[in-house]
Every structure is written in structure tokens, then in C-alpha cells.
N, C-alpha and C positions, 0 to 999 in steps of 0.2 A: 281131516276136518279143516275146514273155510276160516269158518267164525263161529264164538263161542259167544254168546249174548250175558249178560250178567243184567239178573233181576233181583233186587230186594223188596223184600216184601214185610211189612208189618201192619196188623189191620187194618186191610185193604180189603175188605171181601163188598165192600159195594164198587168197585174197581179194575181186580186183579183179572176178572174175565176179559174186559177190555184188552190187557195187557197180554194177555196169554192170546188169544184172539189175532192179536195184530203179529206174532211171534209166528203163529203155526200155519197162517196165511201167506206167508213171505215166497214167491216163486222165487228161487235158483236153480243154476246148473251146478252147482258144488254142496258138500253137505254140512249141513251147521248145525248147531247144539243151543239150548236152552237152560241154564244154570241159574233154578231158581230156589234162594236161600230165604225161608220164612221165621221169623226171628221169635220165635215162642207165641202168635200172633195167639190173642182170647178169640177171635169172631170166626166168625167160618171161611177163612183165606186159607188157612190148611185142605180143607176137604176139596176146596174148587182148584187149588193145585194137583192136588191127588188124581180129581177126575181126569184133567188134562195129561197127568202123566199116564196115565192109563191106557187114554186115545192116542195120545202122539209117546209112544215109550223111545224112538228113536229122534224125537225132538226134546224134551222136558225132561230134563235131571233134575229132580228136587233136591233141597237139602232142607229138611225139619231139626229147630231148635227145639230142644226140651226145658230149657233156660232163656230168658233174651238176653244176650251179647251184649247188646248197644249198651244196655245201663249197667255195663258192666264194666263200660271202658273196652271194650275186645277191640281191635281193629278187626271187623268182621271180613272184607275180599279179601288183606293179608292173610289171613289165620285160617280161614274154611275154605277162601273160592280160589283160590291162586292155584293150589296143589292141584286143582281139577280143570284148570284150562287146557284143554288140546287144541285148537283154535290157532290158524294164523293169525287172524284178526278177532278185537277182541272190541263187541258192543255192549251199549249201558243202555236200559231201559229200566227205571224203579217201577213197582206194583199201581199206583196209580196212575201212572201215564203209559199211552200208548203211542203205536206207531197207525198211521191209514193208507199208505202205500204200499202196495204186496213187492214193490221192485226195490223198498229203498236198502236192506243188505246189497244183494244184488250191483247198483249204481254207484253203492260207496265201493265197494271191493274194487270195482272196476276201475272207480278214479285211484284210487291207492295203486292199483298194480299200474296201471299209467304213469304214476308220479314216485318211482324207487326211492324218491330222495324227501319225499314228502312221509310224515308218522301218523297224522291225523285227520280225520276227516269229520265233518259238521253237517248240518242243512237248517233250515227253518223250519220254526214248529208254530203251532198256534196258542196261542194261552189262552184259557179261560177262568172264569170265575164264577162260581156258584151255577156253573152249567153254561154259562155264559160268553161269546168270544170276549175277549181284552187282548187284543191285537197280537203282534207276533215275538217272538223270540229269536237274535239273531240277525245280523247285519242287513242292509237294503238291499248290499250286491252280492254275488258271488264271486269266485276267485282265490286267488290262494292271499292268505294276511298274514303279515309279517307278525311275531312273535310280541314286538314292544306291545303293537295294539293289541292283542290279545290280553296281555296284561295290563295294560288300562281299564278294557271291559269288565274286569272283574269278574265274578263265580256268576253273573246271570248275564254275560256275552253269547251264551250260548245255551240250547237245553241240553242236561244231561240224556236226556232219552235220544238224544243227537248224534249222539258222541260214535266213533268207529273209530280206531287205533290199534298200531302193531303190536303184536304180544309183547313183545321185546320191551317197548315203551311203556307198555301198562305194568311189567314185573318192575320195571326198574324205579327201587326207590330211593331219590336222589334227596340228598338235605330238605329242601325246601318239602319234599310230600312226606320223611319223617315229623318233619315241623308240622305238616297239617295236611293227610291222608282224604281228600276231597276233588269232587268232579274238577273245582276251580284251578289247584295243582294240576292235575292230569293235563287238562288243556294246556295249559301253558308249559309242561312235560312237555306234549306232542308238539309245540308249535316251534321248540327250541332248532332244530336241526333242519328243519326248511321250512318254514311254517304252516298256516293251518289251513289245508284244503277247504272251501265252504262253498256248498251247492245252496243255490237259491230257491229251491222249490220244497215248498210245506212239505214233509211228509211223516209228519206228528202229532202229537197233543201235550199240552204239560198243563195239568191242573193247579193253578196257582190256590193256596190257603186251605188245603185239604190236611186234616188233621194227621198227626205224626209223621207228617213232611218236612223236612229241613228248615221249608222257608216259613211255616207257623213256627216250629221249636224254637226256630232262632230269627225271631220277628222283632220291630219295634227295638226294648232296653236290653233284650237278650240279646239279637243280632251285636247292639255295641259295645256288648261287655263280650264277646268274642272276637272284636278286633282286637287286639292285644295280640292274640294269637295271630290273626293274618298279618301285621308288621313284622312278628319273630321270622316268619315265614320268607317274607319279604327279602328281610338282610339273609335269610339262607341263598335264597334264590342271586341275590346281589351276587353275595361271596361263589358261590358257584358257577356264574356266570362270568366270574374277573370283571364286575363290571361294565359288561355288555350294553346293558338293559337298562341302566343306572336311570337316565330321566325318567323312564317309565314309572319305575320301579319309586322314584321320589316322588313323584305324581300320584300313585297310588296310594304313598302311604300318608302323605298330607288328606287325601279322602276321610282314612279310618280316622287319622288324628283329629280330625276335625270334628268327624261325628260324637269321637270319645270325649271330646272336650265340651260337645253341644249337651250330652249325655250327664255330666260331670257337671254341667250349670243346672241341671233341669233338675238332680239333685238335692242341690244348695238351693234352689228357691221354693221347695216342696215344702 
């Protein structure tokens, strides 16, 4: 096994065909897997997996919640998907975004096996809203980027449906991804040890503001009452690195402070 792709999914069923869609279209010359975990969804995202597993049974491993994890605190990839990775490499795509390239596994495998010294690999996606383009996700150039920059971009540098990295890199969890088990971790995981391969041609989608998405959950006052956690993060990240990354790393967290304190007035004049 190539790559193992990791999908979450929670009611997504105006969506998740998309997703699956862009999965089981993918041409390669090596064999890949599909690891798609539905988290107790109410809508009919269950069933439209099921069909899928049906059609492609040597692509699409489902995994059905009888419970949902997430509100339960579970680290859901640690605790359910890890144990099921066979996958040299290991891609992220969540239930409401897709991929529109049938080569882009394929192009990343191919720069990763190029680059031994490289863990990561990216591309550009397209973002939209309410059905809509709103431009792109992901740097202007391509090329390989250094590690600091990656952690100045913060968690929307890149899209997660983006993401391709070595197993090895995705099991390993270092301080800073105990501190906070997320795409944004990951990236800056992969980009530590030679940084982050980044191919410049679209071969995605990420739905920006679609319900029980990250980026609605944690939007607006919610987003700033979870910076606290991405500076804890931060100093693990520091300490871990001796240092390395240090400007970055203070750069960054003056961002979150800044917002926490903008957040903190807004407040006090309510």
C-alpha cells in the first residue's frame, strides 16, 4: 500500500459524494486505500459511504461511530485511524472537500519519492463560499518552504484536503501536536526536517463556512478563546525545537495575543 488517504466525516451528506468521488477517481500506478471515519453523523452521510464502500470495497474502508467522539473529547485519528494505516504515505481530505485532479496522489508521491529528505507535501486548492469561488488557498509560488514560514502561515497556510506526508511523520506525536492534535501541527511536523514541498497547481476544493467545519466551530469569539491553546502549543513547539524557530515562533504568538486581547476589550465594552 502507497497511500492511505484519511477522511472525516460528520454530516456531510450534501457533500461527502463529492469527496468520495474525487478519491475513487484518482489514476495511479500503485495501490491506495480510502479510511473513511463517520462520527455518529444524523443525516444520510452514513448510507452514501456505505454505497461507496460497496462499489470501490478495495478503495473505501469505512469506519462507523455509534457514538460521536469529537464531543467527547476522543482524539478521533489517534484513537480509531492510526491503528489502520498501511500507507507509505499518508493523505488528508475532510467529508466536505474535495479533490479535481485524478493525478494529484499520483504527483505528490512522485515529488516525495524525489525529495528523501523532504516529509511533506502541499498544492493549491480553490476556496469557496456559499457555492462560490473566494480565491485560493496556499502560497503564489511553488517550491520547497522553509519551516519558520510555515509557521507564521498559521493553520489556513494551507488546505488540509492538501496535505500528503510520510507515515512516519503523521504517527509521530511530538509535544507541540499533544499540545494540539491538528492539520496546523502536522504542517509544521512535516516541514521541520526539510521543509514543505509545495506544488502550485489547484488540485482541490475547500469549502469555506460549511456547518460543523473547524473553521464555523471555531469562528469569530470562539476562534479567540482557543488561542490560549495555540500559544501553549507554540512554547512546546519552541522548547522542542532548542529554539530553532524562535522569531517565528514570537511572531506568531504576538498574532494570537493580540487578538485575545482585542477579544478581551470587546468584552469589557459590551
Amino acid at each position: 500500500m502507497m497511500v492511505t488517504v484519511i477522511c472525516l466525516a460528520y454530516n456531510h451528506g450534501p457533500y461527502i459524494r463529492d469527496a468520495l468521488e474525487g478519491f475513487v477517481m484518482q489514476k495511479t500506478a500503485f495501490p491506495f486505500e480510502v479510511i473513511v471515519h463517520d462520527d455518529a453523523s444524523t443525516d444520510d452521510t452514513p448510507r452514501i459511504i456505505r454505497e461507496y464502500a460497496s462499489r470501490y470495497p478495495d478503495i473505501i474502508r469505512p469506519v462507523f461511530q455509534t457514538e460521536n467522539q469529537y464531543s467527547k473529547g476522543i482524539p478521533i485519528s489517534q484513537t480509531f485511524l492510526f491503528p489502520l494505516v498501511r500507507g507509505r504515505y499518508v493523505a488528508l481530505c475532510e467529508g466536505d472537500d474535495y479533490w479535481t485532479d485524478p493525478l494529484k496522489l499520483s504527483r505528490q508521491v512522485e515529488a516525495l519519492e524525489a525529495n528523501p529528505g523532504v516529509d511533506i507535501c502541499t498544492h493549491k486548492v480553490l476556496k469557496t463560499k456559499n457555492g462560490a469561488p473566494h480565491g485560493y488557498e496556499g502560497p503564489a509560488r511553488g517550491g520547497l518552504i522553509p519551516a519558520g514560514r510555515v509557521i507564521l502561515g498559521g493553520g489556513g497556510f494551507v488546505a488540509t484536503s492538501s496535505i500528503m506526508c510520510r507515515t512516519g511523520c503523521y504517527m509521530d506525536i511530538t509535544p507541540m501536536r499533544k499540545a494540539l492534535l491538528i492539520d496546523y501541527t502536522l504542517q509544521v511536523q512535516g516541514s521541520l526536517r526539510g521543509g514543505m514541498l509545495y506544488l502550485p497547481d489547484c488540485m482541490g476544493v475547500y469549502r469555506r463556512g460549511v456547518p460543523h467545519s473547524w473553521t464555523t466551530v471555531h469562528s469569530g469569539a470562539n476562534k479567540a478563546d482557543a488561542y490560549p491553546r495555540f500559544i501553549s502549543m507554540l512554547d512546546e513547539l519552541d522548547a522542542y525545537t532548542r529554539g530553532r524557530y524562535r522569531s517565528a515562533i514570537r511572531l506568531r504568538k504576538l498574532f494570537y495575543k493580540a487578538h485575545i486581547q482585542f477579544r478581551n476589550l470587546q468584552k469589557k465594552f459590551r
